[in-house]
C-alpha positions in Angstrom: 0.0 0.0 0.0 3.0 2.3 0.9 4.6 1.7 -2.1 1.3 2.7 -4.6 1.0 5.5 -2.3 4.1 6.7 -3.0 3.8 5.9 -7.5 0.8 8.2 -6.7 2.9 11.1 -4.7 5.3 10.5 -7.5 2.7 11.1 -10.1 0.8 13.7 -8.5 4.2 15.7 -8.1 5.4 15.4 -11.8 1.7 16.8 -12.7 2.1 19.8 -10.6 5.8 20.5 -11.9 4.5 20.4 -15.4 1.1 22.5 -15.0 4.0 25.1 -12.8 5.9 25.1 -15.8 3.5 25.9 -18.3 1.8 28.7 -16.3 5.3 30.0 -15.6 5.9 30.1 -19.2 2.7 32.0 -20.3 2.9 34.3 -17.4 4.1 36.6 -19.8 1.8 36.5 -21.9 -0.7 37.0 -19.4 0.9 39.8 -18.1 1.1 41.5 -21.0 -2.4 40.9 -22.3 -3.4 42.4 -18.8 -1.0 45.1 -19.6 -3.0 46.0 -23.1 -6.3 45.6 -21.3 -5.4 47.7 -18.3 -3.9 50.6 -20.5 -6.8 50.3 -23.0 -9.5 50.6 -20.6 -7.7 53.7 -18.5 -7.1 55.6 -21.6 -11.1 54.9 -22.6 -12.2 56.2 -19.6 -9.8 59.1 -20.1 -11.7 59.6 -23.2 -14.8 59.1 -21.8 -14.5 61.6 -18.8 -12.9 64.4 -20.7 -15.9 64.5 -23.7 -18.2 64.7 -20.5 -16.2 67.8 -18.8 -16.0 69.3 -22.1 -19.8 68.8 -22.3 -21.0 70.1 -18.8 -18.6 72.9 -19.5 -20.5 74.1 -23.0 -23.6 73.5 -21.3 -22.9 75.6 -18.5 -21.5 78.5 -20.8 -24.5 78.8 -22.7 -26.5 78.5 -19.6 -24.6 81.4 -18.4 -25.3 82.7 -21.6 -28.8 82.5 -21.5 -29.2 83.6 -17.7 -27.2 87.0 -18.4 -30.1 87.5 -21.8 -32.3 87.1 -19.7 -31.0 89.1 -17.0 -30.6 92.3 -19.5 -33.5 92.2 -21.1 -35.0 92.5 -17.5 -33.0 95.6 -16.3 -34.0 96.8 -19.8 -37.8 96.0 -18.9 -37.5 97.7 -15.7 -35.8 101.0 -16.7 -38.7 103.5 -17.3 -39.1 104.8 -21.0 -37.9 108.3 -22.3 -41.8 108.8 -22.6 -42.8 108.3 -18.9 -39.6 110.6 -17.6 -41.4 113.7 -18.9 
């Protein structure tokens, strides 16, 4: 019984050297495919965050826009005509 245990230790071991050897050998490529992945999805987000600050920023210019027409046309409303001064 020893003796099958040990063919079966033996086995087991040569099985885990071989599977540590092939993931040690396509580490790299794992790496580097985690690399490409990584960098492609930080500068996608970079993308995607600076089109949205360049949007909110339009939006609130003509927003500012739009408030200060507004505002004028009021202090123009309220100022009394040349007609009612006389």
């Amino acid at each position: 019984m020893a003796k099958k245990m040990n063919i079966s230790f033996a086995k087991l071991l040569v099985l885990l050297v071989t599977f540590s050897t092939g993931l040690l050998s396509s580490c790299a490529e794992f790496k580097e495919a985690g690399r490409t992945i990584g960098h492609t999805t930080r500068n996608v987000t970079r993308e995607i965050g600076h089109g949205t600050r360049d949007a909110v920023k339009e939006i609130g210019h003509g927003t500012k826009r739009v408030v200060n027409s507004i505002g004028q046309e009021t202090s123009d409303a309220a100022k009394p005509s040349p007609d009612d001064e006389q």
